[in-house]
Phi, psi and omega in degrees: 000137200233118184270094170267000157059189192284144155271127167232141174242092207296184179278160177057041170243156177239151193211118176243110150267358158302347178228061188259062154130176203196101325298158192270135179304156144326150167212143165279155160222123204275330171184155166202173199227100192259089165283319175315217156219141161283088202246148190212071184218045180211243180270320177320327180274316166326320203264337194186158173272194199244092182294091170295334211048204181273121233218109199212126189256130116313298193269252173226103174265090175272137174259067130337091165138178183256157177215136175238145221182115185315308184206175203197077172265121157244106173318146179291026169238333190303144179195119196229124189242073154251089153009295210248196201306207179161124188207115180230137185253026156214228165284139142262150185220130153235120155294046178099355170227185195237115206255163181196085158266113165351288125346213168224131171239189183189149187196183177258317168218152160206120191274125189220135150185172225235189187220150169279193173293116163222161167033066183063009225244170170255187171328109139265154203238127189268122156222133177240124180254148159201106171317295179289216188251161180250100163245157193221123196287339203224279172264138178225104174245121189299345177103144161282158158048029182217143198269123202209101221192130178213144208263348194249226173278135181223123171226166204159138156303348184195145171214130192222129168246090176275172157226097178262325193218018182119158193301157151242164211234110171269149144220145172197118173327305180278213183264141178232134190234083179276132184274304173268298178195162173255106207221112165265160167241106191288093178241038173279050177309291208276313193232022152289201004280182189250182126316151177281147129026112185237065194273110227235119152194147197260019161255219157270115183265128170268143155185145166297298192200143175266131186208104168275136189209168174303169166248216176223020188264008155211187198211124005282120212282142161256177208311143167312133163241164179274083184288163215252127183250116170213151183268119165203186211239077191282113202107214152284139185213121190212152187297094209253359196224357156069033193255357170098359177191153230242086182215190194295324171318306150331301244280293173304333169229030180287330201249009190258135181306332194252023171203157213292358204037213198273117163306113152247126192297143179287133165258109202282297201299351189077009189276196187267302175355348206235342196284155188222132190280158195212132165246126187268127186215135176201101212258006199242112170268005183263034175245146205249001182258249208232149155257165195207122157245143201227135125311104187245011143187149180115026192304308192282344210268316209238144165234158189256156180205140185277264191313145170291342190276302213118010198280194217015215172259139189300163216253336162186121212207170203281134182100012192204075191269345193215151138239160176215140153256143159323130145334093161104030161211354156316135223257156202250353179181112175239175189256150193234130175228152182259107168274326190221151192267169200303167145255071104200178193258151196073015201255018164275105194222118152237160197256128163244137177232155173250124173270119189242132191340306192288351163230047192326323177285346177298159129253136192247105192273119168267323167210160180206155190228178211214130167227173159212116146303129180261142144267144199287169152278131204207152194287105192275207207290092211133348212273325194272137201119321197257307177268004207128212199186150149307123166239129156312159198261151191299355178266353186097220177305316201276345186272170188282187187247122191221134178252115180253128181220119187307179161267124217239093174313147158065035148207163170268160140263177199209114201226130205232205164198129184272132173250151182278158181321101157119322197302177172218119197299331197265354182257016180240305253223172156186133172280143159242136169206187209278155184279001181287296170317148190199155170282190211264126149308297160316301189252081194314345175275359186246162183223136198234122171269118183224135228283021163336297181236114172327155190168174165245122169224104177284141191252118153244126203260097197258167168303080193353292183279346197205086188302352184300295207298115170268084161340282155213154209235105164214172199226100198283134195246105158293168114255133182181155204253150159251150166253109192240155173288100149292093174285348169317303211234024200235140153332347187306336187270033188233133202276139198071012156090359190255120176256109160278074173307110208323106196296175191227176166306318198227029188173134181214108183286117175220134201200157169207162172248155173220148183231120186222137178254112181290184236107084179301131145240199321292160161320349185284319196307345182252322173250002150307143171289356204208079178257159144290167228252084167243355176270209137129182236213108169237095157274146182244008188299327226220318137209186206277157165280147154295290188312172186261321201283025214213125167216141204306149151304141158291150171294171167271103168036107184290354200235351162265155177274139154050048172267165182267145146048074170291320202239026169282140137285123183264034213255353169247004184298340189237144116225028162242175161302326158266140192185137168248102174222184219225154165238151200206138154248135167219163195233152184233171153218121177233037207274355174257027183041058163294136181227158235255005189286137170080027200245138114010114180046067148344277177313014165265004176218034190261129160301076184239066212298342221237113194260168189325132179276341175279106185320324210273024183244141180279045206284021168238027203236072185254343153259210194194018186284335169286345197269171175224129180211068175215080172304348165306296222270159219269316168287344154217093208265146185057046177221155186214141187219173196190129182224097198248141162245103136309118204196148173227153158205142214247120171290149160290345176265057183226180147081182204205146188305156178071001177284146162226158179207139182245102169245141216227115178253112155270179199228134156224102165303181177173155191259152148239168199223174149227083213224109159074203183267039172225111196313153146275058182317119174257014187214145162295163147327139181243115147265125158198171175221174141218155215271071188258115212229127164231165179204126161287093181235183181296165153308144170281157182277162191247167351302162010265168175343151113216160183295309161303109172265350182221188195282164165178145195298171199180164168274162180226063203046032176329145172218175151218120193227159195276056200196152153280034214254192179058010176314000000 
């Protein structure tokens, strides 16, 4: 600490204690004497806060940084700035000139008031700001001719209001709390009368007794006037306790540094959804210059908007720190949008100030509020495509944030929160999640979910000090299907599992059915009221979707070789979102080259061995008339059902007795998704095939009676079995 003893500062002289040593120490001062200017904005501040002893400005002072101090006069030529706190262990007197603490102040007494034109000098108008609270041990006087606005709590044993030289006007933002009394003094003698008195606060009022009285500086004293006490909600006002409205309850903690006031999420998407409202209340039109809402820090993080939709431009944005309206044209409510989340909590600070004509160059902070930008959780990076997707929520805008990823053992989604230049994620943030999930040892800012098992697993981005505050919310979906054989609805009671229909002279028909029952988990995906947006109906059968969110199943692969319906559009194969479809290889055996030209669907008797190399494509899937598909409805919730018959048939006039021909279709059915622009396999393969076999013989001979008069085709042990085997 550097003891600089008395100061005197001549007029037009300057004294910078911002480069006073290198780096510079705190320094005291025992008293000084300021005509001059004070720049304290440097390193001298850094190192340390500011001791005046007793202290007294003329000119122009800025403090960067908090100051304590014995006594505290500012002149009415005087303008005094201090940044931080403000702690005086006697009086402050500003005389007619303009004081700004930043902070909280507290003194023993304080006194203020302005002056009309005397001795060639003009009007002054005495104004004092204090952003936080203001307490005063003994007198707290708002002043003749003077403006007095505190953004926090204002208490004090006596609060005395004159108009002597013109009214004065308090505001205070919080509870303002007297103890003894509330004392106007009418002394509007020589150059009244005046307005009464005006006192405006957006808490709660204490006051021992309220009192208007005459005054005494002449005789007959005139009459007492009726100063005006009123509640309104003075300044900015934003949900600062995150409870969802905008009340008195705010009121005590919009301005404290050490808590986040209202968390706003940065709007990634860039949409309307994220902005959040701030009310501008300033009740006294009868002042004629401007409000100025200000960014006193946090410039870069946030833009302000007269609409909630975002039209025109914005009212402040970086590089755009301030606006001021005429008094009493100003908007009753603007929007807050987050673009970059805080690097520390609180570190948003806006100001509302008043220029009143008679001090036009002043702004005076009548209130001041407080944010922190959250940043959201969002998938990080690599994630969307790969693991899944962002789906929207089936409540809309209002619902929660949902990510869906089938299920993949000994891997995650991986969920991050993007930090700002400087930020440290454990002094703004903490994850809370499902107990399966954990953050990242290494990078604290990603949280890893793993995708093992189907669930609902919720994520919360809570509030470093205060796990209550919930930040952002998302809700990780696993997923994944069982496929089982319905024997109910299956071919099983028929031998080999095949209905062989009695051949004929000129055809002999062989088939079979298989029925699989899908089962999704978990069930929540369907039945929460606050779901992802995966259900609704896109059929293209008849004309095209429209919807955006909607993309056709893929075709099959152009580079793959010797696939069933290579050059098919399978783009009708879905027309939900949840879909059960099949892939198909098929094989011919042919040996005695019979031949299949003039047969009913040609490609149904095609050699193509080779099934899709892309899992999710269905190339036996071109329609939906076999499926069942509404996992939504209450009787088959999470279920899918798929009922397929398969069947050939080979005529008799081709071939020779003792000729056979074998064709063989396997199958791998599978569940799908659609998340985001991408198909999902959810499920393993369900295998099975059938066999389909014929042999050419004769009529049996006669008698007895029969129906075959020619050669003719037959079954030759057609199966159907639940496997791939036998390629």
């Amino acid at each position: 600490m550097v003891n600089l003893g008395a100061v005197t500062i001549a007029t037009g002289a300057e004294l910078d204690l911002g480069n006073y040593g290198d780096p510079a120490p705190s320094f005291a001062l025992s008293s000084i004497a300021n005509n001059g200017t004070i720049t304290t904005n440097g390193n001298a501040i850094v190192t340390g806060d500011v001791d005046l002893g007793d202290y007294e400005n003329s000119g122009t002072a800025t403090f960067v940084g908090s100051v304590t101090a014995s006594s505290l006069l500012n002149g009415y030529t005087g303008s005094l700035t201090i940044t931080g706190n403000l702690d005086c262990t006697g009086t402050v007197f500003n005389d007619g000139g303009h004081v700004t603490v930043g902070g909280s102040m507290s003194a023993y007494w304080l006194d203020q008031f302005g002056w009309l034109a005397f001795s060639g000098q003009p009007d002054t108008l005495a104004e004092f700001s204090v952003g936080g609270n203001l307490t005063i041990g003994y007198i707290l006087s708002s002043g003749d001719r003077g403006v007095l606005s505190v953004g926090g709590n204002a208490s004090a044993q006596i609060m005395q209001v004159n108009n002597y030289d013109g009214p004065s006007k308090t505001y205070v933002g919080g509870s303002l709390s007297i103890s003894q009394a509330i004392n106007n003094i009418n002394d509007a003698v020589y150059n009244g009368p005046f307005p009464a008195p005006e006192i405006y606060y957006g808490g709660i009022l204490s006051a021992g007794a309220i009192n208007n009285y005459s005054g005494n500086d002449v005789y007959p004293p005139p009459p007492p006037n009726t100063m005006i006490i009123q509640q309104f909600p003075v300044g900015l006002h934003i949900d600062s306790n995150n409870d969802g409205v905008i009340d008195s309850s705010d009121d005590p903690i919009r301005n404290d540094p050490t808590l986040p006031g209202k968390i706003i999420q940065v709007n990634d998407a860039n949409d309307n959804n994220n902005l959040v409202p701030m009310n501008i209340n300033f009740p006294d039109s009868s002042l004629s210059g401007n409000l100025t809402l200000s960014l006193a820090s946090g410039a870069d993080d946030v833009k302000v908007w007269a609409t909630a939709d975002k039209s025109g431009s914005p009212l402040l944005a970086p590089g755009t720190p301030q606006v001021s309206w005429a008094i009493g044209s100003e908007p009753s409510t603007v929007y807050v949008e987050a673009i970059k989340s805080s690097v520390s909590l609180a570190d948003i600070q806006f100001t509302l100030g008043v220029s009143p004509s008679s001090a036009a160059t002043t702004t005076t902070t009548v209130s001041a509020v407080r944010t922190t930008t959250s940043g959201v959780i969002r998938p990080a990076v690599g994630q969307r495509g790969d693991t899944g997707d962002i789906v929207p929520s089936s409540q809309g805008a209002s619902g929660l944030k949902h990510y869906v990823s089938p299920e993949q053992a000994n891997s995650n989604v991986v969920l991050t929160v993007t930090l700002a230049t400087g930020a440290q994620f454990s002094n703004l943030y903490y994850w809370y999640g499902p107990q399966v999930g954990h953050p990242d040892s290494q990078h604290p800012q990603l949280y890893d979910v793993p995708r093992d098992n189907p669930g609902k697993y919720v994520v919360k981005l809570e509030e470093a000090n205060n796990h209550a505050v919930v930040l952002d919310t998302i809700v990780v979906w696993v997923v994944w299907a069982t496929i089982a054989h319905n024997p109910g609805r299956s071919s099983d009671n028929q031998p080999n599992n095949v209905y062989a229909d009695p051949p004929t002279d000129t055809a002999a028909s062989i088939s079979t059915s298989e029925d699989i029952v899908v089962s999704i988990q978990p069930l929540q995906i369907f039945s929460d009221s606050d779901h992802p947006l995966l259900d609704g109906t896109f059929d293209a059968r008849t004309n095209p979707v429209t919807d955006a969110s909607w993309v056709a199943p893929p075709n099959v692969p152009e580079t793959d070789v010797n696939v069933p319906n290579k050059n098919v559009s399978l783009a009708t194969g879905a027309i939900h979102k949840w879909d059960v479809s099949q892939a198909v290889r098929a094989k011919v055996t042919n040996p005695n080259n019979i031949p299949l030209n003039g047969l009913a669907r040609p490609d149904l008797w095609l050699d193509a061995q080779n099934y899709p190399s892309n899992p999710v494509v269905g190339n036996d899937d071109q329609n939906v008339k076999d499926e069942f598909l509404d996992p939504y409805s209450t009787n088959t919730l999470g279920k899918l059902e798929m009922h397929d018959l398969p069947g050939l048939t080979l005529k008799s006039d081709r071939g020779n007795i003792g000729d056979t021909l074998e064709v063989q279709w396997q199958f791998k059915d599978f569940a799908r998704v659609l998340i985001g622009n991408n198909w999902y396999k959810i499920s393993d393969d369900f295998l099975w095939r059938v066999d389909f076999k014929w042999i050419k013989v004769a009529p049996p001979p006669q008698p007895p009676p029969s129906s075959f008069h020619q050669d003719h085709f037959e079954n030759n042990g057609s199966l159907r079995a639940l496997d791939n085997n036998g390629w």
